[in-house]
C-alpha positions in Angstrom: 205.1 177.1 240.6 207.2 174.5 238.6 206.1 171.8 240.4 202.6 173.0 240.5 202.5 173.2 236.1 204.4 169.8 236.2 201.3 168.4 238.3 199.2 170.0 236.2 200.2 168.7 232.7 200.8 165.1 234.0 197.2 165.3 235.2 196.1 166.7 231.6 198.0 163.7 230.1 196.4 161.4 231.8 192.8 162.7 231.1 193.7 162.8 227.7 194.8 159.3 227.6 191.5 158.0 229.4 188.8 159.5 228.2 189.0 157.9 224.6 189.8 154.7 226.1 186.0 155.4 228.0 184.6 156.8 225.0 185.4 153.9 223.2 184.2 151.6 225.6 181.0 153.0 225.9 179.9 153.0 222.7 181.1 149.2 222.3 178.4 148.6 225.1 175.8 150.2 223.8 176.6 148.5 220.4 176.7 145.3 221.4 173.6 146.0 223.7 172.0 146.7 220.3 172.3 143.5 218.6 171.5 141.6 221.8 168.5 143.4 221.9 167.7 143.2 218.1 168.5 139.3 218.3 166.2 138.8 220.7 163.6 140.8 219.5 163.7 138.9 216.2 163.9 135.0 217.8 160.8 136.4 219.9 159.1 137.3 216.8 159.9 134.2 214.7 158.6 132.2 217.7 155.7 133.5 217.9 154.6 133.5 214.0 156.1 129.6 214.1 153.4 129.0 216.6 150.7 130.7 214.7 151.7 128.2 212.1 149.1 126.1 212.5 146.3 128.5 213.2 143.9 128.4 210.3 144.6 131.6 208.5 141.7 133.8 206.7 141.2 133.6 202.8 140.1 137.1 202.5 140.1 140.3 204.3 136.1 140.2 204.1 136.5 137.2 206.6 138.2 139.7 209.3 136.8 142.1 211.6 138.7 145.7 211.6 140.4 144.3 215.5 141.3 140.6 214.0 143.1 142.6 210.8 144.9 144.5 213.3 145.8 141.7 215.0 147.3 140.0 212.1 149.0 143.0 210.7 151.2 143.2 214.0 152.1 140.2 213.9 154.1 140.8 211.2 155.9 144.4 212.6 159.3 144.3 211.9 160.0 141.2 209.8 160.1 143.3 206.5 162.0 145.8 204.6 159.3 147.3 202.4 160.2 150.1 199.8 157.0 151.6 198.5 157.1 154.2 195.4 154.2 156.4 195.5 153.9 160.0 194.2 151.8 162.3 196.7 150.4 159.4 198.2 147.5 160.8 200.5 147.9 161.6 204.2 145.0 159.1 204.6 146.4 156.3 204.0 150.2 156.6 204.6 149.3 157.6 208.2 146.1 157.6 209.9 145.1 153.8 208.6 148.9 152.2 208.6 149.4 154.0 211.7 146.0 152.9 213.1 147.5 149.7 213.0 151.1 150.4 213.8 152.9 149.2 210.4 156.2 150.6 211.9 158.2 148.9 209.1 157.8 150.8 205.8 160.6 152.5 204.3 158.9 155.3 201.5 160.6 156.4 198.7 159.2 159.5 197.0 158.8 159.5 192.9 157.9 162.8 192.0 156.5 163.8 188.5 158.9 161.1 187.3 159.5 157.3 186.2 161.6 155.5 188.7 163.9 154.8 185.7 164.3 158.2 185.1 165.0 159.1 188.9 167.9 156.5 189.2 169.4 157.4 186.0 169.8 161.2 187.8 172.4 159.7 189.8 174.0 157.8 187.3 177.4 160.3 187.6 177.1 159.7 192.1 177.6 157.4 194.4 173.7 157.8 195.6 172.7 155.3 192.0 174.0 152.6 192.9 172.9 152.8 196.9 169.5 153.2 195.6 169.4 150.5 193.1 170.9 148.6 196.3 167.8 149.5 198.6 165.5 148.5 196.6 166.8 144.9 195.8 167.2 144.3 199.2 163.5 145.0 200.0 161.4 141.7 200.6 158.7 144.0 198.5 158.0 147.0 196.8 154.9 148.8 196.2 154.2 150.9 193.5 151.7 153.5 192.3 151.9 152.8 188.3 152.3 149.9 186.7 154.6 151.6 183.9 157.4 151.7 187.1 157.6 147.5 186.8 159.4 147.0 183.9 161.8 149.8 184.3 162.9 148.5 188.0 162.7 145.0 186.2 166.0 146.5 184.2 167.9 147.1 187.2 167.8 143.4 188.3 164.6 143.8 191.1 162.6 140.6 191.2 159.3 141.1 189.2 157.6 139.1 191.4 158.5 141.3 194.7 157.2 144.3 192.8 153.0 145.3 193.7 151.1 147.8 192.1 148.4 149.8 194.1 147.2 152.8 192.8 146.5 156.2 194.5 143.0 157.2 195.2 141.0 160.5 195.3 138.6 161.6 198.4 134.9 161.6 197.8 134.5 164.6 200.3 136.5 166.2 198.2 135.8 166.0 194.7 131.6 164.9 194.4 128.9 166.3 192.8 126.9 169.2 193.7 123.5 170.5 193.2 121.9 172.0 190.0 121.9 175.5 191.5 125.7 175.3 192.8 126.3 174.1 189.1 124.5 176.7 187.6 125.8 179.0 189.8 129.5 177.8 189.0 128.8 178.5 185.1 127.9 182.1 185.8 131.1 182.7 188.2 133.3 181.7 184.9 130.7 182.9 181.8 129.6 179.8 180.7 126.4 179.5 179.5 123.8 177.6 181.5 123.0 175.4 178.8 126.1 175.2 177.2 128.3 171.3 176.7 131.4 172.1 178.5 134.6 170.2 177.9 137.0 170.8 180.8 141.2 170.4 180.1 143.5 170.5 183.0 147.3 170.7 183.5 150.1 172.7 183.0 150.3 175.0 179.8 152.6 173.4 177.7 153.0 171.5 174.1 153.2 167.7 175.8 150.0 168.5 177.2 148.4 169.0 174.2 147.0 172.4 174.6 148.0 173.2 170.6 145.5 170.2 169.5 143.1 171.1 172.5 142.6 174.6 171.1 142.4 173.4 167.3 139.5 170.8 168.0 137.9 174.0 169.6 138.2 176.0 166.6 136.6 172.9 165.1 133.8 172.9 167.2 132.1 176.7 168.1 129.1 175.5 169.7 130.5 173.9 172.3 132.3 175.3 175.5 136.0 174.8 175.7 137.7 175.5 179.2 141.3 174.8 180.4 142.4 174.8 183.8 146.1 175.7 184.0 149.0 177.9 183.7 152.6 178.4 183.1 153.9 176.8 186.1 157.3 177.0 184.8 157.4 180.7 183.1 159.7 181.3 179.9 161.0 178.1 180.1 158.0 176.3 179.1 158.6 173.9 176.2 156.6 176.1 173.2 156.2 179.2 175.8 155.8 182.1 173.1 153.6 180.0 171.1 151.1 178.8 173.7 151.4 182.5 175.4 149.9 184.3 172.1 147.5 181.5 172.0 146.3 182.2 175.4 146.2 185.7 174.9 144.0 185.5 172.1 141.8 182.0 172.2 139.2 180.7 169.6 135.8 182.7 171.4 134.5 178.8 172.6 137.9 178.4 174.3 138.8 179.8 178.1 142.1 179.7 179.7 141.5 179.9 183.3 145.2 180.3 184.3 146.3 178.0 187.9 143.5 176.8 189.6 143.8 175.7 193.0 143.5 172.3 194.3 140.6 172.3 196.3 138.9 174.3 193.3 138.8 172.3 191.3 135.6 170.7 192.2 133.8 173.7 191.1 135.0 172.8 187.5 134.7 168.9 187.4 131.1 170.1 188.5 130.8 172.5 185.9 131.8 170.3 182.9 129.9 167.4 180.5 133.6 165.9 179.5 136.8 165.8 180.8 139.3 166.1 177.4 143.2 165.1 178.0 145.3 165.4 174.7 148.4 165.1 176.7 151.1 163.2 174.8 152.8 161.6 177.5 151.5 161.2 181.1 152.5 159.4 184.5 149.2 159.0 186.1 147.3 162.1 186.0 145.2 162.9 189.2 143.0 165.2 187.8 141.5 162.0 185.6 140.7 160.4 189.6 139.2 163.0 190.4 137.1 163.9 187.5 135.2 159.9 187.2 134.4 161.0 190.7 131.7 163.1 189.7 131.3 160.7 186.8 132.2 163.0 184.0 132.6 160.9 180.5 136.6 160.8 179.2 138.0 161.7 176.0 141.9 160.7 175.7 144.7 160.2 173.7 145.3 156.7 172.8 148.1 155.8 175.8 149.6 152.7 176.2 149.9 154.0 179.8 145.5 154.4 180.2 145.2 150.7 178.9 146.9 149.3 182.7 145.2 151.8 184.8 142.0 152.6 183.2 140.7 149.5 181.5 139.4 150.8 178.6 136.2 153.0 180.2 136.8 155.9 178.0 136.9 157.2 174.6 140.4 157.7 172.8 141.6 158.5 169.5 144.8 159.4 168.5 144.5 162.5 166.4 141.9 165.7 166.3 139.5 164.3 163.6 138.7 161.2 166.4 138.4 163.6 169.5 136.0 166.0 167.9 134.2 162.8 167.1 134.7 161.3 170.2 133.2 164.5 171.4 130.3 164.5 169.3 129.0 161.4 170.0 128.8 162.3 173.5 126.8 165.5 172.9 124.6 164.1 170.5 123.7 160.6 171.9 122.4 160.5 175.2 123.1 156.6 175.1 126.7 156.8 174.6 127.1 159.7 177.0 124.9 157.4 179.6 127.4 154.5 178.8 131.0 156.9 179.7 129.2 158.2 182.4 128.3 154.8 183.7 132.3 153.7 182.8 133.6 156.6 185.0 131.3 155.5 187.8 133.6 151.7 187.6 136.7 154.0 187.7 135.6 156.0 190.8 134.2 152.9 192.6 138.0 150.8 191.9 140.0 154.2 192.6 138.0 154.9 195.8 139.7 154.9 199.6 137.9 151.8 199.9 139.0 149.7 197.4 142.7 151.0 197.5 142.6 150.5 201.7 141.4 147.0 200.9 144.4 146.2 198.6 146.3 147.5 201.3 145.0 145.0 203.5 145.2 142.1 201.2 148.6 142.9 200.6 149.6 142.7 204.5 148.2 139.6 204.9 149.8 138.2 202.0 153.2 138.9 203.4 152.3 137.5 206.6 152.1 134.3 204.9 154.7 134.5 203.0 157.1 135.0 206.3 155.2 132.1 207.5 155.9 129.6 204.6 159.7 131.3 204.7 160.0 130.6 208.6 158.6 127.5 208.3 160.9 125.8 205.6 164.1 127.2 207.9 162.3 125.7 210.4 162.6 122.1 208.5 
């Protein structure tokens, strides 16, 4: 039995010893199969762009069909590290056309109802700031969704020049215009008068939106139709909650508070209204002013430095209540200058559209292509 138990923990010993020693050695194989592999994989892909070198390139996406874009897209798979910044960046896009042609190589980073200065200031007090910072200098490019993100990545050291902006867009088959009846008949699911001018407000229920100076150019205003679409998404702790609560309980007569309105509801509304009004005091890029100049409705904002990057000047701003109450008038009282914000929202819609923002896309994966070129070219010499 002794002998048997002295067998027994030799043999233990032994295992012990061995395994690690096999562990080990495995995963040094595996490893060094890995950069084998990823070495050859990239000399592959550097020889074949080096002899595409001198294959005349296209000037414009316009000059390739939808199977040569593809083409020249792959060719480019897995010779970036691209960080893109987008905030709810549509399905469409990010998946069903990169994926159509197998972009295999971005690396997403999700901004969320704030600035990318703001984000990487959250970590200032972890280890997580400075890895982020890090990631994002060592992308070859980053993409971003609003050009007010530039110059705060441009103060943490990121090249300005590696930094893109292309917007978000809003579906057509989901935000468009409906018949006269569905219109009418969306004024009488709310109350609205048939005939009534309808200025539409959206967002949450709070003082940086505005609402305060939304309701007082109502009271300014009693024949006209005031409607916000919007609630309390974050309760008591609303900036100004007991204020804006009595005022929702007990609005001007012209003035509706809707409470949340769904997403894919919102149709109904841009349907039913003459004017989209936005008295926010600070703003990111608000969707609901996408998906509004889809139906063409006329804007009335405050004056933003933010609007004059992403919206070119086709609306009508002021900067206190006396200018939007005459911004609004103008529009319901000359049909010229409602014709002319109508037309300026049709621009928006038609530069914010998949279309346009899938062509950027485009434009901006062939321009990196060349760019490796050049840059494999000039190690090359």
């Amino acid at each position: 039995m002794d002998i048997f138990e002295t067998r027994l923990i030799r043999v233990r010993r032994i295992f012990r010893f061995i395994v690690p020693i096999l562990f080990a050695a495995v995963l040094c194989l595996i490893f060094y199969l890995g950069i084998a592999r990823t070495q050859t994989d990239s000399l592959e892909k550097e020889q074949v762009t080096l002899r595409m070198t001198h294959t005349q390139q296209p000037d414009s996406i316009s000059d390739l069909t939808a199977k040569e874009f593809k083409k020249e897209v792959e060719k480019i798979r897995g010779t970036y590290a691209l960080a893109v910044m987008f905030k709810d960046y549509p399905e469409e896009i990010l998946q069903k056309q990169l994926n159509l042609y197998r972009l295999e190589t971005l690396t997403f980073t999700h901004v969320h109802r704030r600035t990318s200065q703001t984000m990487i200031q959250d970590f200032t007090h972890s280890g997580f700031r400075s890895y982020l910072i890090q990631f994002y200098k060592s992308a070859d490019r980053l993409v971003v969704v609003n050009p007010s993100f530039i110059d705060a990545l441009v103060e943490y050291g990121i090249d300005r020049e590696k930094i893109y902006y292309i917007p978000n867009y809003v579906s057509k088959e989901k935000f468009y215009r409906k018949s006269d009846e569905a219109c009418a008949a969306i004024r009488k699911k709310y109350g609205v008068d048939k005939d009534a001018f309808v200025v539409l407000g959206a967002g949450q229920v709070q003082t940086r939106k505005g609402v305060l100076d939304f309701v007082n150019v109502a009271k300014q205003m009693p024949d006209v139709q005031f409607v916000w679409a919007g609630g309390f998404s974050f309760g008591r702790i609303t900036d100004g909650y007991e204020e804006l609560k009595k005022l929702q309980e007990n609005p001007p007569e012209n003035c509706k508070f809707l409470g949340i309105v769904p997403r894919e509801e919102m149709v109904d509304l841009y349907n039913m209204a003459d004017v989209l009004f936005v008295p926010s005091y600070n703003e990111l890029f608000p969707m609901t002013i996408l998906e509004a100049v889809n139906l063409h409705v006329p804007l009335v904002l405050r004056d933003l430095d933010l609007y004059k990057d992403i919206l070119f000047d086709r609306y009508m701003h002021a900067d206190d209540n006396e200018g939007f109450k005459n911004c609004l008038l103008k529009l319901k009282n000359d049909s010229d200058v409602y014709a002319k914000y109508q037309n300026e929202s049709r621009l928006l819609s038609e530069f914010y559209s998949k279309e346009h923002v899938l062509n950027m896309w485009r434009e901006f994966y062939l321009s990196a292509y060349k760019d490796k070129q050049e840059e494999l070219l000039n190690k090359k010499k």
